[in-house]
KOLVO-243771 format. One record per residue (C-alpha): residue number from 0; x, y, z; chain; residue in three letters. Coordinates in nm, 3 decimals. Example, Ala and Ser with C-alpha at 12.3 -4.5 7.8 and 13.67 -1.06 7.14 Angstrom:
2
+-------+---------+---------+---------+--------+------+
! bakol !      xx !      yy !      zz ! kolkol ! loba !
+-------+---------+---------+---------+--------+------+
!     0 !   1.230 !  -0.450 !   0.780 !      A !  ala !
!     1 !   1.367 !  -0.106 !   0.714 !      A !  ser !
+-------+---------+---------+---------+--------+------+
% end
This chain:
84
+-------+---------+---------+---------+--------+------+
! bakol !      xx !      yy !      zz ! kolkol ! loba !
+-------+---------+---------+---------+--------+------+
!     0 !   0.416 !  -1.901 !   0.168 !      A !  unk !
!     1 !   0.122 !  -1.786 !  -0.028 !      A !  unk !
!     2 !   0.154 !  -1.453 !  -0.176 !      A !  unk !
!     3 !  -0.060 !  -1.225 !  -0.371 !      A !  unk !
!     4 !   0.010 !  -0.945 !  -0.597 !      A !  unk !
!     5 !  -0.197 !  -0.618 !  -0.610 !      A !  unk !
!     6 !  -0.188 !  -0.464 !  -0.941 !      A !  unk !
!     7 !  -0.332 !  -0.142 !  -0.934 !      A !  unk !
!     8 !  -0.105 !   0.204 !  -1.023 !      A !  unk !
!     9 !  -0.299 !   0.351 !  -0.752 !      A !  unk !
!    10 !  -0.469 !   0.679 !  -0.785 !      A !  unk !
!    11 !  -0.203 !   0.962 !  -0.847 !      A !  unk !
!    12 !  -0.190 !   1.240 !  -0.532 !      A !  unk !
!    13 !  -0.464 !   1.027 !  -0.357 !      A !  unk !
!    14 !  -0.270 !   0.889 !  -0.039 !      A !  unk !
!    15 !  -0.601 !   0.782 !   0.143 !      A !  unk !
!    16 !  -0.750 !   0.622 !  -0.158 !      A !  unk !
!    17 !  -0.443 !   0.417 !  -0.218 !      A !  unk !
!    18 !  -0.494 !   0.327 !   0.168 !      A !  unk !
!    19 !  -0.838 !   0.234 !   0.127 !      A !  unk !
!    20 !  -0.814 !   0.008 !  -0.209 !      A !  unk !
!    21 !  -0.462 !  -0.142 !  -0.026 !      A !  unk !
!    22 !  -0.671 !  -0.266 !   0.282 !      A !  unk !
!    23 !  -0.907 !  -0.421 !   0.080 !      A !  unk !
!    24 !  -0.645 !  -0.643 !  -0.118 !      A !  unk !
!    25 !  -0.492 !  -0.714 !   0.232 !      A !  unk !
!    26 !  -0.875 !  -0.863 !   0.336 !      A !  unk !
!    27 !  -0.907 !  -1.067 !   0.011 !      A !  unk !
!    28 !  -0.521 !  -1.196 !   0.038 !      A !  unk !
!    29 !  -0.566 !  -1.299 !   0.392 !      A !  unk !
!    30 !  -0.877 !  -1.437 !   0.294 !      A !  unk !
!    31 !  -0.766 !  -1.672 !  -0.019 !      A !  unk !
!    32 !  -0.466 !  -1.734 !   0.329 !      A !  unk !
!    33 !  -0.163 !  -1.527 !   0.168 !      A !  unk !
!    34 !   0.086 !  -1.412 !   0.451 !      A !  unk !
!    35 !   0.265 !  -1.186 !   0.205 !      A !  unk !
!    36 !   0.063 !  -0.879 !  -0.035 !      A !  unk !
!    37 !   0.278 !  -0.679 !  -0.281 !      A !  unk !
!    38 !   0.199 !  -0.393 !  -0.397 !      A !  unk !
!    39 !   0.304 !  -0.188 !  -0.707 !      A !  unk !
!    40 !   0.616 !   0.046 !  -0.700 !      A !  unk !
!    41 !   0.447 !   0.440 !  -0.624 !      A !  unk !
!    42 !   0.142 !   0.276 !  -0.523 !      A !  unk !
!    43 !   0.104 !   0.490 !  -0.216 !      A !  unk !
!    44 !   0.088 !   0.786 !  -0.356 !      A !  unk !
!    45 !   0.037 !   0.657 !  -0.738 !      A !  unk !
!    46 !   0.308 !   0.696 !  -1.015 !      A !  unk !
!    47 !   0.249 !   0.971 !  -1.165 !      A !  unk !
!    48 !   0.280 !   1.294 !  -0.944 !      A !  unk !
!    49 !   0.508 !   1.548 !  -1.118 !      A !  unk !
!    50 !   0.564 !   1.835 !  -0.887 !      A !  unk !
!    51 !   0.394 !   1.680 !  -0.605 !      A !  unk !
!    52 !   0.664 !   1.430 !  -0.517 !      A !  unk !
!    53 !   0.762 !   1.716 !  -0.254 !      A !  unk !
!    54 !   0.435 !   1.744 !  -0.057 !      A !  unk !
!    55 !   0.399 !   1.350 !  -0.074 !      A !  unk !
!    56 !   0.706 !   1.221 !   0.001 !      A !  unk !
!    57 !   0.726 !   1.120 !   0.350 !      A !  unk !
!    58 !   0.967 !   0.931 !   0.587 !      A !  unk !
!    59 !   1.014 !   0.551 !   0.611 !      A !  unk !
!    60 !   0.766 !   0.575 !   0.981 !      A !  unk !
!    61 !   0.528 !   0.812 !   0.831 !      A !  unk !
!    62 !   0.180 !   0.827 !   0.815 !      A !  unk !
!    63 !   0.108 !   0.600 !   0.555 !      A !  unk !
!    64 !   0.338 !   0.372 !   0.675 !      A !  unk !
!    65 !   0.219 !   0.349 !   1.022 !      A !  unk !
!    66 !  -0.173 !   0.344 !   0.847 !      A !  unk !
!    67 !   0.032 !  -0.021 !   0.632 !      A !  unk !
!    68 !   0.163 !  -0.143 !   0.946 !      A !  unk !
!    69 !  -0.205 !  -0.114 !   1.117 !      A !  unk !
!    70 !  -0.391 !  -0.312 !   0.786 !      A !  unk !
!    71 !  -0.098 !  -0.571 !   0.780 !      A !  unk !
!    72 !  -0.147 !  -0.633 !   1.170 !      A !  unk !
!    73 !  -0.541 !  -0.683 !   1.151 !      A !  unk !
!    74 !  -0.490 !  -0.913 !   0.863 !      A !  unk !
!    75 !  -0.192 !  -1.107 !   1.011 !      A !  unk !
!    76 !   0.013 !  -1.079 !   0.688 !      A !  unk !
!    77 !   0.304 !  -0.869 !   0.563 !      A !  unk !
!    78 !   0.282 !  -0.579 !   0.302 !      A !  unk !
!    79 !   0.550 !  -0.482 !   0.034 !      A !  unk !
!    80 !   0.443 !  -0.146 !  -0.090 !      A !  unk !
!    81 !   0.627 !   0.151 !  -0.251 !      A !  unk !
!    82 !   0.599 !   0.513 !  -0.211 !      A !  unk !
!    83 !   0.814 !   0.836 !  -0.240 !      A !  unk !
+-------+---------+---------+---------+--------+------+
% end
């Protein structure tokens, strides 16, 4: 299996960003034929976010995850990814 790294701290408190720059990587790794992306650890929500761990945290079939899920299905590969 072909796999390709993201690397990319995402931006801090910037969910959608993080979304947006994540489906992008998922079009060039299906495109160079990866069936596996990996992101960074905190890349959802970036690394650094301090005191707003609390309003960014969210469950393991939240948003963001069902927004991954969505991006890994039109580009017929899996994602690794962290997040809070």
């Amino acid at each position: 299996m072909r796999t390709a790294l993201l690397q990319s701290s995402g931006r801090p408190g910037s969910t959608a960003e993080n979304l947006k720059v994540l489906d992008e990587a998922a079009g060039r790794a299906a495109a160079a034929g990866a069936g596996l992306l990996v992101a960074p650890e905190m890349f959802l929500t970036g690394y650094a976010i301090g005191d707003d761990i609390g309003r960014l945290a969210e469950p393991a079939d939240g948003d963001g995850a069902d927004a991954i899920a969505e991006t890994a299905t039109r580009y017929g590969l899996a994602i690794a990814y962290g997040y809070p």
